[in-house]
Gaussian input, Z-matrix of N, CA and C with variables (Angstrom, degrees):
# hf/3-21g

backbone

0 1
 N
 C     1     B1
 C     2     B2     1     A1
 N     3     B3     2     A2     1     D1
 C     4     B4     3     A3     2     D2
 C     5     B5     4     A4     3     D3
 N     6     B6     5     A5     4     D4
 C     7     B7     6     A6     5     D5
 C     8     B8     7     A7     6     D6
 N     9     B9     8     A8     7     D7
 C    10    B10     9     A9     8     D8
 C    11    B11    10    A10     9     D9
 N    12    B12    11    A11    10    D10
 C    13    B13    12    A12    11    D11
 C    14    B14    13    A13    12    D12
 N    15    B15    14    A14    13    D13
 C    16    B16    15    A15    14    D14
 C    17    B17    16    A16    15    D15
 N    18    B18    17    A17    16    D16
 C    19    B19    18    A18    17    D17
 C    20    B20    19    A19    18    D18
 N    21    B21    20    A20    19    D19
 C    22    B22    21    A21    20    D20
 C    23    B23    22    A22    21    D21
 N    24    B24    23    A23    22    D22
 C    25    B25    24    A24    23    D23
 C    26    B26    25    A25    24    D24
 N    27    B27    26    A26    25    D25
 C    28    B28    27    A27    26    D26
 C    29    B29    28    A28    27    D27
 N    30    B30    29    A29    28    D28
 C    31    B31    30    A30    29    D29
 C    32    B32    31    A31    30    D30
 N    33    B33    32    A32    31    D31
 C    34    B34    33    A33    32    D32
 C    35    B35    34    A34    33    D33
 N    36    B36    35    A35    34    D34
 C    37    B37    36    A36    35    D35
 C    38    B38    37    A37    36    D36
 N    39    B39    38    A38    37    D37
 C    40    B40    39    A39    38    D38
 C    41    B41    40    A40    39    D39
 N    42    B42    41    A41    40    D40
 C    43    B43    42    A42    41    D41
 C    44    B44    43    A43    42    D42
 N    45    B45    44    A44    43    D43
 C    46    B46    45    A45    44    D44
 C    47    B47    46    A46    45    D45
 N    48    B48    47    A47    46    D46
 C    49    B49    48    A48    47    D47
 C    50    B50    49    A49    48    D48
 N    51    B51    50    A50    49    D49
 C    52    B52    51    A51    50    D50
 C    53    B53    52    A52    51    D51
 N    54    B54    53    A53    52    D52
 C    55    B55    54    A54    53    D53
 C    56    B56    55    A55    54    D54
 N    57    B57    56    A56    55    D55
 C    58    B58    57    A57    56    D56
 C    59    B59    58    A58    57    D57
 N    60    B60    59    A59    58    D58
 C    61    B61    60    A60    59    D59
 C    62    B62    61    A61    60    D60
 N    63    B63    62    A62    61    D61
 C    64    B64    63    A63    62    D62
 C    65    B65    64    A64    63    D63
 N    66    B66    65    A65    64    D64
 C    67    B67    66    A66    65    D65
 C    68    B68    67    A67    66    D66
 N    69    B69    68    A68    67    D67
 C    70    B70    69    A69    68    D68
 C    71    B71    70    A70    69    D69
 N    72    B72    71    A71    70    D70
 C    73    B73    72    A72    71    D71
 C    74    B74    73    A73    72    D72
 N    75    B75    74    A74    73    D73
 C    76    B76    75    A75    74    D74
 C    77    B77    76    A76    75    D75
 N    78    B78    77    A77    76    D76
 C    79    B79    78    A78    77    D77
 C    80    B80    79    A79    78    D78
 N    81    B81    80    A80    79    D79
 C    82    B82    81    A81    80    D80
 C    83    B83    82    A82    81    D81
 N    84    B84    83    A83    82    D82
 C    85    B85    84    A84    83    D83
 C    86    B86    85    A85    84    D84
 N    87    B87    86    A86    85    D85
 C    88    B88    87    A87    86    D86
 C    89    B89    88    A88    87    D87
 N    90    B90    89    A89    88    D88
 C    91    B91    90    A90    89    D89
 C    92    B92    91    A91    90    D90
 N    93    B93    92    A92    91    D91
 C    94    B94    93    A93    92    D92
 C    95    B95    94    A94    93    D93
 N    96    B96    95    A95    94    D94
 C    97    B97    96    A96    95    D95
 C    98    B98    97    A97    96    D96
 N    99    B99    98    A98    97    D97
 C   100   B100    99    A99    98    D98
 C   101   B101   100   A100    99    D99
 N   102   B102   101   A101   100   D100
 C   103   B103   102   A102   101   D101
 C   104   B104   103   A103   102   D102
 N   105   B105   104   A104   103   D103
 C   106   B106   105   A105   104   D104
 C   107   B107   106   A106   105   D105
 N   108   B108   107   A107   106   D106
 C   109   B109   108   A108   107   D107
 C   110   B110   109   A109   108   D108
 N   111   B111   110   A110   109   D109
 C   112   B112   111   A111   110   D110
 C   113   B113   112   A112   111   D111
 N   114   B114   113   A113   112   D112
 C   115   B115   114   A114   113   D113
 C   116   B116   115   A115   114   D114
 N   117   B117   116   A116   115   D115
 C   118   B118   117   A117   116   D116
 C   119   B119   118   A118   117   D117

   B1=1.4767
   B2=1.5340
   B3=1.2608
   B4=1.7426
   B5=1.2647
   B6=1.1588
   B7=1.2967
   B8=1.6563
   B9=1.7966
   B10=1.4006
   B11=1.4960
   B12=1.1207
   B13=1.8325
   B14=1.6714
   B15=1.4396
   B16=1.8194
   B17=1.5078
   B18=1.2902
   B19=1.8457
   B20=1.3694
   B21=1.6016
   B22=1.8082
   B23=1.4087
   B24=1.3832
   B25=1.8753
   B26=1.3694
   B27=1.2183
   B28=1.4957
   B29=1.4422
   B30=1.8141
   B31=0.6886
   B32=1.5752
   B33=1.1492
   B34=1.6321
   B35=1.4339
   B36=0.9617
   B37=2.1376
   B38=1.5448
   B39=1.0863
   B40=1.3663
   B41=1.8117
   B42=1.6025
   B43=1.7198
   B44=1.3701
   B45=0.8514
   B46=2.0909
   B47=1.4122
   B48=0.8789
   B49=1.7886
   B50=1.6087
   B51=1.5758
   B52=1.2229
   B53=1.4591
   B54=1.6043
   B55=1.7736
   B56=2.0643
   B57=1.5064
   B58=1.8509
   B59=1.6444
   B60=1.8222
   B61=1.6395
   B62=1.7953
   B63=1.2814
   B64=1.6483
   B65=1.7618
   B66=1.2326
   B67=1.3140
   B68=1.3384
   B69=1.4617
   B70=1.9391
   B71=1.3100
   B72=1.1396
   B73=1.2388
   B74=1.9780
   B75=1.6771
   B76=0.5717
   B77=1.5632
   B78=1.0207
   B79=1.7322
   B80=1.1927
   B81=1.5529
   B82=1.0886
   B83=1.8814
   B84=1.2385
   B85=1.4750
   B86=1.8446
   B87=1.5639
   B88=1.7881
   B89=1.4798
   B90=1.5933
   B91=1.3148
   B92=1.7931
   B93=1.2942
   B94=1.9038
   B95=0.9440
   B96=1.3661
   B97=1.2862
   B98=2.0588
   B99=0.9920
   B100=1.9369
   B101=1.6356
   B102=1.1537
   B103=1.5124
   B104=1.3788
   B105=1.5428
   B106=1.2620
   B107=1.9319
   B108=1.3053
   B109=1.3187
   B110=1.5351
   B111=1.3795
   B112=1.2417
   B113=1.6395
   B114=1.3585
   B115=1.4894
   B116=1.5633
   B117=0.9019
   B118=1.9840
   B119=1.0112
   A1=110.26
   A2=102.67
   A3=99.69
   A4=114.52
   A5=135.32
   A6=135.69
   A7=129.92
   A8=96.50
   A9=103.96
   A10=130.47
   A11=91.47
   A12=112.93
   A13=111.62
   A14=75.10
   A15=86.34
   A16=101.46
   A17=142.74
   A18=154.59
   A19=82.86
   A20=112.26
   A21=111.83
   A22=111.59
   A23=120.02
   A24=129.08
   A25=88.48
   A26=163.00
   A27=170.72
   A28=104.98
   A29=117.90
   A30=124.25
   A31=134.22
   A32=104.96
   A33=117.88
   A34=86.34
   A35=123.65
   A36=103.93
   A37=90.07
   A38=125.56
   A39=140.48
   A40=112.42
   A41=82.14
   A42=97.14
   A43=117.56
   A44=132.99
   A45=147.45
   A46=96.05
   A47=148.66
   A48=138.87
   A49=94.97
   A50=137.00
   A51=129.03
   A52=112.99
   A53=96.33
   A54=106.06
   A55=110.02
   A56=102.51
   A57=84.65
   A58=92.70
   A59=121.50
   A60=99.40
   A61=132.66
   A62=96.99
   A63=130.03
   A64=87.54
   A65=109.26
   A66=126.21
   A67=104.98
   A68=107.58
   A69=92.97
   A70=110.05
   A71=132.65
   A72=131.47
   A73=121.35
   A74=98.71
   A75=105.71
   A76=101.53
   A77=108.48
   A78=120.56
   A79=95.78
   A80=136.78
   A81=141.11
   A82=107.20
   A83=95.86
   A84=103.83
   A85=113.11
   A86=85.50
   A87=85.03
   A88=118.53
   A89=111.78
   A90=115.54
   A91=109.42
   A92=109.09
   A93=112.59
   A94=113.44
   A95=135.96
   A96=139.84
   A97=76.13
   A98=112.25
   A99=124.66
   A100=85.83
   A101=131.50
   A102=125.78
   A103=117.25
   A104=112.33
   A105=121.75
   A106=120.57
   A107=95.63
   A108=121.06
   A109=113.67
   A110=119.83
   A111=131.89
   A112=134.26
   A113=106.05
   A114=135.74
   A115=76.67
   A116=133.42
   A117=120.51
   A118=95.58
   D1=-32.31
   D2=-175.96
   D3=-88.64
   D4=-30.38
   D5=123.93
   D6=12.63
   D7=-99.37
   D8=147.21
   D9=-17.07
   D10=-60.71
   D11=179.22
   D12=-30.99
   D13=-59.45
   D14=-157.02
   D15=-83.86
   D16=-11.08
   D17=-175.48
   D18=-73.07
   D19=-65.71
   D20=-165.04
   D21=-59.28
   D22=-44.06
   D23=173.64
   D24=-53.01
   D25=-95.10
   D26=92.54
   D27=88.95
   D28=-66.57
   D29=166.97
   D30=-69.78
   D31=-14.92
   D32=177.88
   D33=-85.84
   D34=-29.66
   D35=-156.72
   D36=-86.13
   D37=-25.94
   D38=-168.16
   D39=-61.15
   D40=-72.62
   D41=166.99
   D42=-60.27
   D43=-30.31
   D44=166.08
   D45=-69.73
   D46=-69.16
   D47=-176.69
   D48=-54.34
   D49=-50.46
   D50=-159.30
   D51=-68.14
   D52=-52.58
   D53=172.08
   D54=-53.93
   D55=-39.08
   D56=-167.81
   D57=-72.25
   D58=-42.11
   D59=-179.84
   D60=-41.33
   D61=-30.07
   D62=-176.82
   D63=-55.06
   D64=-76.75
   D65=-172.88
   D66=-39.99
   D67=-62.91
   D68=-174.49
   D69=-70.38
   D70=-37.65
   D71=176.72
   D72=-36.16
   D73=-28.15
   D74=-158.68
   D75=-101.13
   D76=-9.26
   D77=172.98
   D78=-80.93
   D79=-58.89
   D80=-169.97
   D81=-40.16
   D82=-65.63
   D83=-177.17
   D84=-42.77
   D85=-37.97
   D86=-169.35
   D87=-82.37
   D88=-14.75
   D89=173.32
   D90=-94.62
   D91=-1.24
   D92=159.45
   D93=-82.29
   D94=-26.70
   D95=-126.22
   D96=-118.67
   D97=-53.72
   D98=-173.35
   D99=-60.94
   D100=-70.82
   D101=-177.56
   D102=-31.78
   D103=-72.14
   D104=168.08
   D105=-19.40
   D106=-86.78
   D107=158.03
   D108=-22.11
   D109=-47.30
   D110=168.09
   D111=-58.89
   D112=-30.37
   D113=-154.51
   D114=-112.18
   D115=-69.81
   D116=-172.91
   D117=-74.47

């Protein structure tokens, strides 16, 4: 069981680092995208 435990904690910390990279990634894009836009 404790085992288990800690794969699922593992996997939650996992998916939580993936979703906040998602997130900046996604700032990233939107502050290239404002540059771009800027430069033409």
């Amino acid at each position: 069981k404790v085992e288990v435990n800690t794969l699922k904690g593992r996997e939650e910390i996992t998916i939580a680092k993936l979703t906040q990279t998602d997130a900046c990634l996604e700032k990233i894009e939107k502050v290239v995208i404002l540059l771009l836009n800027q430069k033409v």
